[in-house]
C-alpha positions as CSV (number, residue, x, y, z in Angstrom):
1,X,0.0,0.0,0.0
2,X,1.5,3.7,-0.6
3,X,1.7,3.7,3.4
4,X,4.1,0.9,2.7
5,X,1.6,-1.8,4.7
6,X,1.9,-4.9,3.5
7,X,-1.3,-7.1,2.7
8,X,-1.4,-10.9,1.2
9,X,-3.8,-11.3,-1.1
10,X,-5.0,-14.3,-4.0
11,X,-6.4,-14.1,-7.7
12,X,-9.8,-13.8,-7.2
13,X,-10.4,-13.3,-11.0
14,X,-7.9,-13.6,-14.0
15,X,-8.2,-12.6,-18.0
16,X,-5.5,-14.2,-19.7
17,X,-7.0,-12.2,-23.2
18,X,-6.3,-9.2,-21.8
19,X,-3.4,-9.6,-19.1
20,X,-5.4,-8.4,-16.2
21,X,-5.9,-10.1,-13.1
22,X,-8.2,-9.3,-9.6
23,X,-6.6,-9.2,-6.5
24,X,-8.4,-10.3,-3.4
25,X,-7.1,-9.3,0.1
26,X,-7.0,-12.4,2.2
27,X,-7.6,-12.4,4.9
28,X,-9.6,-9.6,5.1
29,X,-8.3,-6.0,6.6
30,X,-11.3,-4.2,7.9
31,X,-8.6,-2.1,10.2
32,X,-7.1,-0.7,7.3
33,X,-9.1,2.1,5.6
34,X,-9.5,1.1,2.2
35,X,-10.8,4.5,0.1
36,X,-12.1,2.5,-3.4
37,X,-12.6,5.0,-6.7
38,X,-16.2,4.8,-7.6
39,X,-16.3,3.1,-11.5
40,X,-17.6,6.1,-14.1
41,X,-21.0,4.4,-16.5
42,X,-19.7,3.3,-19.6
43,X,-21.6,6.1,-21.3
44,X,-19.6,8.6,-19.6
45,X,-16.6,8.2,-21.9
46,X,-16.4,11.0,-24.1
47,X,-13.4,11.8,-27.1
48,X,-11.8,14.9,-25.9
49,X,-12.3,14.6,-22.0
50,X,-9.9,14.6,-19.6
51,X,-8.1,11.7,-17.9
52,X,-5.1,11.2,-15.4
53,X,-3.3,7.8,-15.5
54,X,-2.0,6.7,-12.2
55,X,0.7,3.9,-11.7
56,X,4.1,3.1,-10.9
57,X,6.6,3.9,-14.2
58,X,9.4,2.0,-15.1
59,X,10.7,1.8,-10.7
60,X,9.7,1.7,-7.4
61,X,11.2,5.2,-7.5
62,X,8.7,7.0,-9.3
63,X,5.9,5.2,-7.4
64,X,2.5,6.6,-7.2
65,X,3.4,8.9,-10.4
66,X,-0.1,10.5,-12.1
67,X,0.1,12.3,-15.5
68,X,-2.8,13.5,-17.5
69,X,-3.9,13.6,-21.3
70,X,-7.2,13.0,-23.3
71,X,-9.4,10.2,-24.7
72,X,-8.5,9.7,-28.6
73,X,-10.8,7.2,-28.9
74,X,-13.6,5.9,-26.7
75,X,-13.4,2.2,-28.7
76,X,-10.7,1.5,-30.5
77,X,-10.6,-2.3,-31.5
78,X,-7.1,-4.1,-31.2
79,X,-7.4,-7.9,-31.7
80,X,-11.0,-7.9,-31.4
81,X,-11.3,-6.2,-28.5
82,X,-11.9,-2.8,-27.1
83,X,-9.9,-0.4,-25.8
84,X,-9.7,3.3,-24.4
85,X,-7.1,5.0,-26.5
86,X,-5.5,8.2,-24.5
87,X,-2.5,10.2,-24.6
88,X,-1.9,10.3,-20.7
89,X,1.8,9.2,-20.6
90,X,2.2,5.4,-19.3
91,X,5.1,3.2,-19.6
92,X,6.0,-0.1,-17.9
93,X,4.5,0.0,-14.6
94,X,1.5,1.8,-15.3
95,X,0.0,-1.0,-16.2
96,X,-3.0,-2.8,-14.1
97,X,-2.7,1.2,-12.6
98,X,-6.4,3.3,-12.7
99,X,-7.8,6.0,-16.0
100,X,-9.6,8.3,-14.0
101,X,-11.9,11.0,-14.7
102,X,-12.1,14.9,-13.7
103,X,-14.8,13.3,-11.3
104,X,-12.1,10.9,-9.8
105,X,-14.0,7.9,-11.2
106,X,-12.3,5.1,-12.7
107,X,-13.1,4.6,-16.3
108,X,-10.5,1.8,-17.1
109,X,-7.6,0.4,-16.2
110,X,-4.0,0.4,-18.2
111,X,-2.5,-2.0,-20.0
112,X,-0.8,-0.7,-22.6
113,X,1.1,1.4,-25.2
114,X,2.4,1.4,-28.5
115,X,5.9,0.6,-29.2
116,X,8.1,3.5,-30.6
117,X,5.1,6.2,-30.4
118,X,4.8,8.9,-27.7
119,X,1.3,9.5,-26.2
120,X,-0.6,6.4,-27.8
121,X,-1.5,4.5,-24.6
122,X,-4.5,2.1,-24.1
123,X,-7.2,1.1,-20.7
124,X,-9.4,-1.8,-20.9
125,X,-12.8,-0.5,-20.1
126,X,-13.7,-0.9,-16.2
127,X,-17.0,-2.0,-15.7
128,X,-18.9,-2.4,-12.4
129,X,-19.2,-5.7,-11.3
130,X,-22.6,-7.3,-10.9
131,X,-21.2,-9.7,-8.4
132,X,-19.0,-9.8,-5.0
């Protein structure tokens, strides 16, 4: 944690397609006080608007690092899926790190960038989760 707690936690849920995994905090920590991002509607993504990448770049040195750029494209297809494409810069450690809004809601999640291009990075859509 940015406190520099340390937790143990499992894969609770894992996509192998798109390189992202769910961490579960076992067992749970109901001392610590856990501040979760509310997760924008899907609907709320606009070309144009505003969003700050958060993450960890390239080393534990530049840890809890936040830079900020725009949506490009609200579903760009790679592969057959669909992607957030933004211009927020993100590099190796971002990824699995939050695309927020100016509201401070999470509208994806990082994963990637193009090699060789400045500004072209990508965030699987978040969407809420209709189970626990």
């Amino acid at each position: 944690m940015r406190d520099r707690v340390e937790l143990t936690a499992r894969v609770w849920q894992r996509d192998t397609k798109s390189d992202l995994a769910v961490l579960k905090i076992e067992p749970e920590a109901p001392w610590y006080a856990f501040k979760p991002l509310p997760i924008a509607a899907a609907s709320n993504t606009t070309i144009g608007m505003n969003v700050y990448a958060a993450g960890t770049p390239l080393s534990d040195t530049l840890d809890f690092s936040v830079t900020r750029g725009i949506v490009s494209a609200d579903r760009r297809v790679i592969e057959t899926a669909s992607y957030i494409q933004h211009d927020a810069a993100i590099n190796p450690g971002n990824s699995g790190g939050p695309l927020v809004n100016d509201a401070g809601q999470v509208i994806g999640v990082n994963t990637m960038k193009l090699r060789g291009a400045h500004g072209v990075g990508f965030a699987i859509r978040a969407r809420r989760s209709t189970t626990s």
